[in-house]
N, C-alpha and C positions, 0 to 999 in steps of 0.2 A: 719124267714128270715135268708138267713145263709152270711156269710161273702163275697163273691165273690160277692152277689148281693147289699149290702150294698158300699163295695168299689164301682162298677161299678156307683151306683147312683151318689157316692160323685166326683165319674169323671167327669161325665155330668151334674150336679152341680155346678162344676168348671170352666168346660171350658164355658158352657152355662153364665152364671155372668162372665166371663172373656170376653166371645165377646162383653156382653153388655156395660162392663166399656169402650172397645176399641173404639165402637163407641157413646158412649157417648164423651169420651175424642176427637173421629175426630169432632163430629159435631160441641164441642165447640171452636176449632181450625178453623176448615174451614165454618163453615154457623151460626157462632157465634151473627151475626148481624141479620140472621133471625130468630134465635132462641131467643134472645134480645126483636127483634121487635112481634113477637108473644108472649112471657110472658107480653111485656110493655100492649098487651088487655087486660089482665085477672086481673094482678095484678098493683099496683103504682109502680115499680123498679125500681131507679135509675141504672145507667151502673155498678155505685161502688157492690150496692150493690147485684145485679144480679150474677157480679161475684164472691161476697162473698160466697152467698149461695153457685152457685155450687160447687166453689172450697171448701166448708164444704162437701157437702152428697157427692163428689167423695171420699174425705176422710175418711168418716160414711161408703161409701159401700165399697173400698178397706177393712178395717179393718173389717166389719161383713164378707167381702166374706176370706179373710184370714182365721177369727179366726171360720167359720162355716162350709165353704166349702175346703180348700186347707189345713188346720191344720189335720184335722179329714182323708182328703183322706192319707195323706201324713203318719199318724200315720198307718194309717191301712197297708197300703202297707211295709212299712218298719220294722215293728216291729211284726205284727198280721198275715198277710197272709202267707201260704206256700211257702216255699223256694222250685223249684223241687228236686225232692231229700231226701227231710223229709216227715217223715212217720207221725210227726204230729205237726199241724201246730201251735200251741197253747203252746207246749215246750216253756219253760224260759228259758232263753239265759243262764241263772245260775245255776246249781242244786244245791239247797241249802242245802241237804242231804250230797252233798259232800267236802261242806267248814269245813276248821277246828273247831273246837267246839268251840276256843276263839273267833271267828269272829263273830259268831253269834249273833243277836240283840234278847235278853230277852222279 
């Protein structure tokens, strides 16, 4: 698998868990009472702590979708992919060959 398809996965990845957080976040703003009244069949939930949960696993999923999908696209893009222009995409911003000899870490 080479990098361009890599990145692109972690695009749609991204965006994909980002529309679902979007509407997660409208439904509990706008049809929050029927979303309530449907958990109140399945499960005992009080209102308090109906809202608890959610506002936990939107939390749980913002941070797994951060740190799995929007971290990793965001590295690759910036740091890993081709610049147009460069002959190779994989150069280190540094060449270490040409730091002084006292800089160098032993």
């Amino acid at each position: 698998m080479n990098l361009e398809i890599l990145v692109s996965f972690l695009a749609w990845c991204t965006l994909i868990n980002l529309v679902i957080l979007i509407i997660w976040r409208l439904v509990l703003a706008f049809a929050g009472g029927w979303m309530r009244g449907m958990h109140r069949k399945w499960f005992d939930l009080s209102d308090e702590s109906f809202a608890a949960v959610h506002y936990k696993l939107l939390a749980y999923f913002k941070v797994l979708w951060v740190v799995f999908n929007l971290t990793p696209y965001l590295a690759l893009r910036l740091f890993v992919l081709e610049v147009p222009g460069d002959s190779n995409p994989l150069q280190p911003l540094v060449d270490l060959q040409q730091l002084p000899e006292n800089s160098r870490v032993a």
